[in-house]
Structures are given as C-alpha cells and as structure tokens.
N, C-alpha and C positions, 0 to 999 in steps of 0.2 A: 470477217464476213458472217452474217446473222444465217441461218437457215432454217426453214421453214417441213413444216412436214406436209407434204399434197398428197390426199387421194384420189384416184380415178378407177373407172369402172372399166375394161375393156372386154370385148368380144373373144370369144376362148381362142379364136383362130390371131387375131392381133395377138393375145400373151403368147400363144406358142409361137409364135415368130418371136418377139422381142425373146425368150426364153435362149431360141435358137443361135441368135446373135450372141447373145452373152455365153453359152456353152460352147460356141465356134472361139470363144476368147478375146472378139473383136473386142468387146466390153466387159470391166468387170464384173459390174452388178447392172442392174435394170436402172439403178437411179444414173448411172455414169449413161446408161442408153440413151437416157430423158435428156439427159443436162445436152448430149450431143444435138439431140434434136433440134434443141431449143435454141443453145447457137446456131446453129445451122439455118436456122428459121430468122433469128434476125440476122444474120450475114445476107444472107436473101431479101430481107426487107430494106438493109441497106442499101443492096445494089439496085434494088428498086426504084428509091427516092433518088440514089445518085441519075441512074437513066431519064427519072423523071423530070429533074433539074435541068439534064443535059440537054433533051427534047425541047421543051420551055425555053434556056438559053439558044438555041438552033431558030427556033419559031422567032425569037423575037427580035430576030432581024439582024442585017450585019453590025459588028462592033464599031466601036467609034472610039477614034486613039484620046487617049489619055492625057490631061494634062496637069501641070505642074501640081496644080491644086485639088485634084483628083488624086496626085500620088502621096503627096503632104496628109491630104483626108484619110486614106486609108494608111499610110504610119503612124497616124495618131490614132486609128482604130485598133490597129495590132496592137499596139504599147498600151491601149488599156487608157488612152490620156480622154477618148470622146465615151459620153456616155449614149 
C-alpha cells in the first residue's frame, strides 16, 4: 500500500482534543486518529448509498416475480459471461 504524506491546519482546540484522544491511548498516534476518521466517514457514506438504493428500490413499486430468463440473465451476469 503506497502512502502519502497530508498536511492540515487545525484550530488549537481541535488538536488538543485529537492530542487527548491519543494520550487516553484510544490512538496511537494522531495519524492512526485520521486513518479512523476517515473509515469511519466512508462506512457512513456506504450506509448512505445502501439506504438510498433501498428507498429508490421501495418507491419504485412492488416487485414483479422472476422469470426463467431473468434468472439465466443474471447467472450469466455473475459468472462474468454478459458484458
């Protein structure tokens, strides 16, 4: 994994909390603080898009069963056969 160096500017009251954090031992360092964040921020954005799909899916009416060549279509989607 490539990594990169980021600078940012923060407000003295933002470091000393992130400071805090890391001297509570919750975190090693301030960059292990970020890296949390930052997952944390897209595990959020994922559940996001999932809720937003899920809504979308809801709104667009009730489902309609499946047929033979419906299920054919999507095995040959999974297996990578349709482009």
């Amino acid at each position: 994994m490539s990594r990169h160096t980021l600078s940012l500017t923060l407000p003295e009251a933002m470091r000393a909390y992130v400071d805090a954090r890391v001297s509570a031992g919750n975190y090693g360092n301030t960059s292990e603080y970020i890296r949390d964040l930052v997952r944390k921020d897209q595990e959020e954005q994922a559940k996001a898009r999932l809720r937003n799909l899920i809504g979308d899916g809801l709104a667009s009416g009730p489902g309609l069963p499946r047929s033979k060549a419906d299920n054919e279509e999507l095995f040959a989607i999974a297996r990578g056969d349709v482009d």
